[in-house]
C-alpha positions in Angstrom: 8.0 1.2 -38.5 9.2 -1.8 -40.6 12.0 -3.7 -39.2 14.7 -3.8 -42.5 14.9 -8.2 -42.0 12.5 -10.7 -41.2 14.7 -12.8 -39.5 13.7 -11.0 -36.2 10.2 -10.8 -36.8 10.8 -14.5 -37.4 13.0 -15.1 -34.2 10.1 -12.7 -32.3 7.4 -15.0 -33.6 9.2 -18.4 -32.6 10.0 -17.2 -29.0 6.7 -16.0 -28.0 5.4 -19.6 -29.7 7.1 -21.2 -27.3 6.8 -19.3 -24.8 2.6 -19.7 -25.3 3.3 -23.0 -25.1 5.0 -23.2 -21.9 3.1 -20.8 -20.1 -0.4 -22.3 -21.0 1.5 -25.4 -19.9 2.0 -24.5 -16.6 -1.2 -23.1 -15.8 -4.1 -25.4 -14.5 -6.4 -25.2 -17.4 -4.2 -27.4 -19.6 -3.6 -29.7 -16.6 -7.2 -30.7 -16.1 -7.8 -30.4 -20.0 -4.7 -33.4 -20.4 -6.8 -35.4 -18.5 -9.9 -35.1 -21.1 -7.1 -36.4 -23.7 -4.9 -39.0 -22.9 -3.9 -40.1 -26.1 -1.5 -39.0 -28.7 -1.2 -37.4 -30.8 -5.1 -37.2 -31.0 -7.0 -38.2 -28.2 -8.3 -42.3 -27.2 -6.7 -44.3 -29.2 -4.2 -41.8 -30.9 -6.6 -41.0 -33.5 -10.0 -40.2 -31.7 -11.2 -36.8 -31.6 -12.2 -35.1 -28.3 -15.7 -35.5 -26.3 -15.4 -32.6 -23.8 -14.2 -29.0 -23.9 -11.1 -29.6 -21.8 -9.8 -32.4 -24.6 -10.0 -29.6 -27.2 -8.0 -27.3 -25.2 -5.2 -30.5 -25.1 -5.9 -31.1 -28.8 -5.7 -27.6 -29.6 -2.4 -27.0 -27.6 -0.6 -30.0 -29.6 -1.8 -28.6 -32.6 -0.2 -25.8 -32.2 3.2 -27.1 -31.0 3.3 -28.1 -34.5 3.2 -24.8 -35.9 6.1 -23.7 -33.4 8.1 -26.3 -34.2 8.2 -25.5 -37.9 8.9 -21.2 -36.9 11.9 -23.1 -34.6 12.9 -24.8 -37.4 12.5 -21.7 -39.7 14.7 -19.7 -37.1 17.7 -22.2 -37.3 17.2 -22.3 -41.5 17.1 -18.5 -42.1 20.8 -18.5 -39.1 21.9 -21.1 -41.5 21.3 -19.2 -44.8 21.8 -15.5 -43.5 25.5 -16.1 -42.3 24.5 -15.9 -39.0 27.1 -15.7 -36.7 28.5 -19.2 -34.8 26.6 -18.4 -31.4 23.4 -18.0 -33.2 23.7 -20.7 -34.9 24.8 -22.8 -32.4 21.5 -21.2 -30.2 18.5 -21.9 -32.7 20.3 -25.6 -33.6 19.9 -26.4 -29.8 16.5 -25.3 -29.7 15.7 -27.3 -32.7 17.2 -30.7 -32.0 15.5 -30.7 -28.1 12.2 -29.6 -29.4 11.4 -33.4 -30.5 12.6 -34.6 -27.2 10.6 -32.0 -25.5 7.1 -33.2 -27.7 8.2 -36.6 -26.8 8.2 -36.1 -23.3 4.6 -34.4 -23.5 3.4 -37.2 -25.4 4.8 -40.0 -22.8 3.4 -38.0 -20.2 0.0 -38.3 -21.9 -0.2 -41.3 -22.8 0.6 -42.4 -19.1 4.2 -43.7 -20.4 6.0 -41.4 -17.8 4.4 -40.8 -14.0 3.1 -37.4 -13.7 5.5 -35.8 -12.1 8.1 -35.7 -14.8 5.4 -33.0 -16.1 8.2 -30.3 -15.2 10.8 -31.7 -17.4 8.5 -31.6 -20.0 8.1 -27.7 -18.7 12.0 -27.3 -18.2 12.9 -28.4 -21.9 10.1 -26.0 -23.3 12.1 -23.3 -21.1 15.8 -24.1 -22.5 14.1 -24.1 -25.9 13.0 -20.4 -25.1 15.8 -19.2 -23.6 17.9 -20.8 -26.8 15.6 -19.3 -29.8 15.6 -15.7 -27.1 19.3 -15.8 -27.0 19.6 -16.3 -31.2 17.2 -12.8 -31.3 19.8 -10.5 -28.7 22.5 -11.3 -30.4 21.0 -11.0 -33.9 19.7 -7.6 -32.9 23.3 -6.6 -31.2 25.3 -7.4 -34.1 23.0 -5.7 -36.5 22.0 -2.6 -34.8 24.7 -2.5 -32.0 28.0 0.0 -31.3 30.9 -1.7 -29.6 32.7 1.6 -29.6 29.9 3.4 -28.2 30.8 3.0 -24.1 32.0 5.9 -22.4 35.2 5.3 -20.8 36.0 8.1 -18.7 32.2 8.5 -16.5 33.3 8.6 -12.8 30.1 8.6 -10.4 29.8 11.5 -7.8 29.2 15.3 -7.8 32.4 16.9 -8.0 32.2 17.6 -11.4 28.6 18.4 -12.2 27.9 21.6 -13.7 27.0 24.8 -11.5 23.5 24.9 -10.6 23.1 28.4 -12.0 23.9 26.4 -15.5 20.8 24.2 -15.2 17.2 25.1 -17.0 15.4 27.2 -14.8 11.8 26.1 -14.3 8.5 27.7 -14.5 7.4 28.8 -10.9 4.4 31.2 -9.7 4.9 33.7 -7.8 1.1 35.1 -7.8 -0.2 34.0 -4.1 -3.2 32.2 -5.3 -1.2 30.1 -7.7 1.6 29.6 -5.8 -0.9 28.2 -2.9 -2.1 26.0 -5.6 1.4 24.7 -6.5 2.4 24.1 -2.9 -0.4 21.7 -2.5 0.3 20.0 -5.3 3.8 19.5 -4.6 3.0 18.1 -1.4 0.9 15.7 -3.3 4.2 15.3 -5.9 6.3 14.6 -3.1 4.6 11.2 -2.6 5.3 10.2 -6.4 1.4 8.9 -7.0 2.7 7.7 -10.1 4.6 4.7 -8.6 1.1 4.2 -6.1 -1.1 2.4 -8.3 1.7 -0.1 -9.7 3.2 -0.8 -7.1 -0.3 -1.4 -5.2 -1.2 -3.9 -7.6 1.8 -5.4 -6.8 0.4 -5.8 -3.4 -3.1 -6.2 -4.2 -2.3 -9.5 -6.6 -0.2 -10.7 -4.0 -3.0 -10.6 -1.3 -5.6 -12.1 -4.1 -2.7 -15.3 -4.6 -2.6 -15.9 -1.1 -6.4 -16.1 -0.7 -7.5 -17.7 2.4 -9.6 -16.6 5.8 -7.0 -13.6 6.4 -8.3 -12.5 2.8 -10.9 -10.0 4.2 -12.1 -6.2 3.5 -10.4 -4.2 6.4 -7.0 -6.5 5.8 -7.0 -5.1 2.7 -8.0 -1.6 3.0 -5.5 -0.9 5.6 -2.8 -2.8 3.6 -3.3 -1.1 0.4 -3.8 2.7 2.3 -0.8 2.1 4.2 1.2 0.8 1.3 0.2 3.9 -0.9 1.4 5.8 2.6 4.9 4.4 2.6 5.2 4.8 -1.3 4.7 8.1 -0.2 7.2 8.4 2.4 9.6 6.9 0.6 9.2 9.1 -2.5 9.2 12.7 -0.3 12.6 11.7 1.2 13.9 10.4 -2.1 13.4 14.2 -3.3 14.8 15.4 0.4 18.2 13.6 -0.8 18.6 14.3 -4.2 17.2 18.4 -4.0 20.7 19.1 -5.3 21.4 16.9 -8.2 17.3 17.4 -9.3 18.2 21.2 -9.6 20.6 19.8 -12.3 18.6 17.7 -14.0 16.2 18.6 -17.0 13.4 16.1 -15.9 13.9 17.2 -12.1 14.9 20.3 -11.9 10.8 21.0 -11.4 10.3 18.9 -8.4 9.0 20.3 -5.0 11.8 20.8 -3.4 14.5 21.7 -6.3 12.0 24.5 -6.6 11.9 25.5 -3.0 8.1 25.4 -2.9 8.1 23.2 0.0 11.1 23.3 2.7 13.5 20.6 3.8 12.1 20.4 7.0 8.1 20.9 6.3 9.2 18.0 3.8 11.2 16.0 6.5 7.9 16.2 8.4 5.9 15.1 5.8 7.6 12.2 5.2 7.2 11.2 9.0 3.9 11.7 9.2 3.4 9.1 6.1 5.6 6.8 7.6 3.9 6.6 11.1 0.6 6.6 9.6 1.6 3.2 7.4 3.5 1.7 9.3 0.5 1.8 12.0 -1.9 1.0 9.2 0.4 -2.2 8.9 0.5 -2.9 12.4 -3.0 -3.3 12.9 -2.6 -6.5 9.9 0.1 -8.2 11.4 3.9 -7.4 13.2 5.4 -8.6 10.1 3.7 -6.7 7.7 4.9 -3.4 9.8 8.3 -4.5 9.6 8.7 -5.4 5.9 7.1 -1.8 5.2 9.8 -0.3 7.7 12.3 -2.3 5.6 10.7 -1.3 2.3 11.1 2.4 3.2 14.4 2.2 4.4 15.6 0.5 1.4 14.2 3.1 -1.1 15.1 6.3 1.1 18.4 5.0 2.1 20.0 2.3 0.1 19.0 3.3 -3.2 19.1 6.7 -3.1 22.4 7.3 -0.5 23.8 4.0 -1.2 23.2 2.4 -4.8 22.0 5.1 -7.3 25.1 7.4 -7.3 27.9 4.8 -6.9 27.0 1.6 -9.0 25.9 0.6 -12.6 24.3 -2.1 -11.0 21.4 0.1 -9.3 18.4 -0.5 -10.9 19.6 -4.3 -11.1 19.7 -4.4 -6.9 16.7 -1.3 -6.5 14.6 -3.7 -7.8 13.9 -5.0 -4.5 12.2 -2.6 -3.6 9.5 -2.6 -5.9 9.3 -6.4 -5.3 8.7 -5.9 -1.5 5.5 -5.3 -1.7 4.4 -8.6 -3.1 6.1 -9.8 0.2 4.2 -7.1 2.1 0.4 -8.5 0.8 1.4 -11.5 0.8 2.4 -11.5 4.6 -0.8 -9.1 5.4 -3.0 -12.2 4.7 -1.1 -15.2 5.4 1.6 -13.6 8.4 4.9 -14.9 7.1 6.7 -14.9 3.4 5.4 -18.0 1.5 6.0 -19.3 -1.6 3.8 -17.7 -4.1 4.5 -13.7 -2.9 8.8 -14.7 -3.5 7.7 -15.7 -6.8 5.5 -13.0 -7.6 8.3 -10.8 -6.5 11.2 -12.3 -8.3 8.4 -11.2 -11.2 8.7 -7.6 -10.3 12.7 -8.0 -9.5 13.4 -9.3 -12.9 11.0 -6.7 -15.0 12.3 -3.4 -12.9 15.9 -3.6 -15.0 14.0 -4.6 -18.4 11.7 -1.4 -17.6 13.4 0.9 -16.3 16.8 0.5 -19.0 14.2 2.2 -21.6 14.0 5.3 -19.3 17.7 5.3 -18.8 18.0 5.6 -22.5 15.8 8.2 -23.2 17.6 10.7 -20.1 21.0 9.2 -20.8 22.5 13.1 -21.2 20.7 13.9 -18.1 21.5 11.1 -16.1 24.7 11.8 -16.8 24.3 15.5 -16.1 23.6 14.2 -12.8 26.4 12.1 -12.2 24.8 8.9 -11.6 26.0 5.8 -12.9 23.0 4.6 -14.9 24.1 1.2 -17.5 24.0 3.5 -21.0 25.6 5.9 -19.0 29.1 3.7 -17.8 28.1 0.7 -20.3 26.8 2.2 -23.5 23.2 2.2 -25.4 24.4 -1.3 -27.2 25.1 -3.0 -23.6 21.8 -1.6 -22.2 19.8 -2.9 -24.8 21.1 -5.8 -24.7 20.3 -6.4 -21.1 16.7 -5.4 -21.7 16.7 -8.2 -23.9 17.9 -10.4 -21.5 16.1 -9.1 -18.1 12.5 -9.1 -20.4 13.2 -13.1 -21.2 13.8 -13.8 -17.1 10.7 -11.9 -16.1 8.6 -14.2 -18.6 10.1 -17.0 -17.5 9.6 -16.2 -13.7 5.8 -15.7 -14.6 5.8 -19.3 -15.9 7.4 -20.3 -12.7 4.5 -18.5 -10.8 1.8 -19.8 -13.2 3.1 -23.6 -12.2 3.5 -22.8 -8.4 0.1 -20.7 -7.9 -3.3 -22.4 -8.5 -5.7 -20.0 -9.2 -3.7 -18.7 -11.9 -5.2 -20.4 -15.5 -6.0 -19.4 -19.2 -6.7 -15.5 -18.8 -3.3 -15.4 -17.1 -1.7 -17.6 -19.9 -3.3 -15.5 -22.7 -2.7 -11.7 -21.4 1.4 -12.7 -20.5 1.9 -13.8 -23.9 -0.3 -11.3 -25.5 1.5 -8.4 -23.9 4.7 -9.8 -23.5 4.9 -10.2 -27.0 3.7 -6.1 -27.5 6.9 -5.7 -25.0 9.2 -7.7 -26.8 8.3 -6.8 -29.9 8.7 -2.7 -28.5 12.0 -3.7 -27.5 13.6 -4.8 -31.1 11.9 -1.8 -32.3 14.1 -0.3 -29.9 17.1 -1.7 -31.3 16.8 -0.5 -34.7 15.3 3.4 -34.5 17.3 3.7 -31.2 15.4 7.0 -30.8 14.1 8.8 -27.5 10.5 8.0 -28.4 11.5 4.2 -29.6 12.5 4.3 -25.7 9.8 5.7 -24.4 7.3 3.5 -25.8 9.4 0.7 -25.2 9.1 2.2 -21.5 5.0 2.3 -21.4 4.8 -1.2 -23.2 6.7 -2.4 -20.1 4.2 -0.4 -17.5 1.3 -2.2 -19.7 2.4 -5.5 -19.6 2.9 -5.5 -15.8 0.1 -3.9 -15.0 -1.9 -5.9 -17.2 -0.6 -9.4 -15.8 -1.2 -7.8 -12.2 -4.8 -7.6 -13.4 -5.3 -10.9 -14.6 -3.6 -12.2 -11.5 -6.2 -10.6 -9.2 -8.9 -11.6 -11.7 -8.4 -15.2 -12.2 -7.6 -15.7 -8.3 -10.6 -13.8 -7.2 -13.0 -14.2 -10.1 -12.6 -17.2 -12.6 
């Protein structure tokens, strides 16, 4: 698909220039590579060329701040000439008149005109300048592709007014002993929704490998990860214990264990107990605390979302997110015993990217989300509105990874190169999005989301453990 102006594309480009920039800024490799090159704007004198392999990485990263600056400065041109709206305008001018102010301070810093520690402004400007030049792109792409008439006004949360469950697509059940045998087990399995385990895992699993340390050690990490997949599980089963009903309504549910009476309430009940004793003593035998954020982590999923947040506010995925973000807290705590630093970041990652990931999925159910009564953001706020706050939630979640980069040591140029690298297939997914506005534009908007987070999960674990 070609997008119809290049004014995105050239938007697209600046921001993830930038945002390259910044994040290989914050990351230790160019730290100990400035100190190989402590001149400017070459290295010595000013005008020497590098001796070592760290000085070309510095060399090579003011280099291309040049080429960045001049797409930044493309940006604000093609606003200026396109008629641009005042915002945008307003957006990509800002970036470009701090962008010299932000080289400037790099440069002081290198040249030892500025202590050290004013290292972060130099990191905070490059951020405004992202979150300027990311701003100019969401509201070029609402304005072009957007509907403000497109919000339903009427949508009132609940289950009064669903349709009859007779009305709803019946699915395809055996009735044949062996099959149906077969299909009971694998329901059981379903219940435990295995396709959140190995995300959500890795979550934990790159916490754990941040932390590091002597609690870093085989059977602290076995029984972590076994009991987290456990309490995934337990969570997921009574998810589908609370919303039988409303799945036997929905298109994409209507299929699941229970809406499909293959497995009872109270065999299910029962399975989700089981799971939940057997993690939370799993966690136990790490740590107190790890026991009682998994207690809390179930809890929140079972109850809060699924009783408390899903049916009643827009604002559900926004506040669910926490519970995908727990378990960074969880394997953080299972090596270290208490919530540090680095695991809060690392889950403010996954908090930020659950609304920017999950949106896509809302768009491509909308009619059976609302089928279902709940108040998903297409649903109560419109398509326009929820691709706009992809837009928005996608820009905080790379930003929060350049906030982990700085904080957590280990992390260096594999990190650096796989969150641009990916962020910018997401990103670039997402203004697809906004101009075919199609169920499959969603849905691989949706997997580049999974990718990129699973991806930087990887290259977490790698560069803490390996490089």
């Amino acid at each position: 698909m070609t997008i119809p102006d290049r004014f995105p594309a050239v938007l697209v480009a600046a921001a993830m220039g930038v945002y390259l920039l910044i994040v290989v800024g914050a990351t230790t490799s160019l730290t100990e590579a400035a100190t190989a090159c402590a001149g400017w704007p070459a290295c010595g004198d000013g005008t020497a060329l590098p001796t070592e392999s760290d000085g070309w990485i510095a060399l090579g990263h003011r280099l291309l701040a040049v080429v960045v600056g001049a797409l930044v400065a493309l940006s604000a041109a093609l606003a200026w000439r396109d008629g641009a709206s005042r915002r945008i305008r307003a957006a990509l001018t800002g970036a470009l008149l701090v962008y010299p102010a932000q080289a400037g301070v790099g440069a002081l810093v290198a040249v030892g005109g500025l202590p050290a520690a004013l290292g972060s402004v130099h990191l905070l400007l490059g951020v405004a300048i992202f979150a300027a030049v990311l701003a100019g792109l969401a509201w070029w792409l609402e304005a072009e592709t957007g509907d403000p008439d497109d919000a339903p006004v009427d949508f009132e949360s609940g289950t009064d007014d669903l349709p009859p469950v007779e009305d709803a697509p019946e699915p395809d059940v055996p009735t044949a002993t062996v099959p149906r045998l077969r299909a009971t087990a694998a329901a059981y399995f379903r219940l435990m929704k295995p396709r959140l385990m190995w995300l959500l895992c890795l979550v934990a699993a790159a916490a754990m490998a941040l932390a590091g340390g002597r609690g870093f050690t085989p059977p602290v990490v076995a029984a972590t990860l076994v009991g987290g997949a456990l309490s995934i599980g337990a969570s997921g089963t009574f998810n589908h214990v609370l919303e039988r009903d409303v799945d036997k309504r929905m298109q994409r549910t209507n299929d699941r264990p229970l809406a499909t009476d293959l497995v009872p309430v109270p065999n299910a009940l029962a399975f989700g107990g089981l799971l939940t004793v057997v993690s939370l003593g799993l966690f136990w035998t790490v740590n107190p605390l790890t026991a009682a954020l998994g207690l809390v982590a179930i809890v929140f999923y079972s109850v809060v979302y699924t009783l408390i947040l899903k049916p009643n506010t827009v604002q559900n995925t926004v506040i669910g997110g926490a519970a995908g973000a727990l378990p960074a807290l969880i394997g953080w705590a299972a090596v270290t015993g208490e919530v540090g630093g680095g695991g809060l970041l690392l889950a403010l990652v996954i908090f930020l990217w659950t609304p920017a990931h999950f949106y896509n999925l809302a768009l491509a159910y909308k009619d059976d989300y609302e089928r279902g009564g709940f108040p998903m953001m297409p649903v109560v706020r419109g398509e326009t509105t929820t691709r706009r706050h992809i837009v928005w939630y996608l820009g905080a979640t790379l930003v929060a990874a350049v906030a982990l980069a700085a904080v957590a040591e280990p992390l260096g140029a594999l990190y650096a190169v796989v969150g641009v690298a990916v962020g910018a297939v997401f990103l670039w997914y997402v203004v697809r999005l906004h101009y075919e506005q199609t169920e499959a534009a969603a849905f691989r908007a949706f997997h580049a989301s999974n990718a990129y987070l699973g991806l930087l999960l990887f290259a977490v674990v790698f560069d803490a453990l390996v490089v």
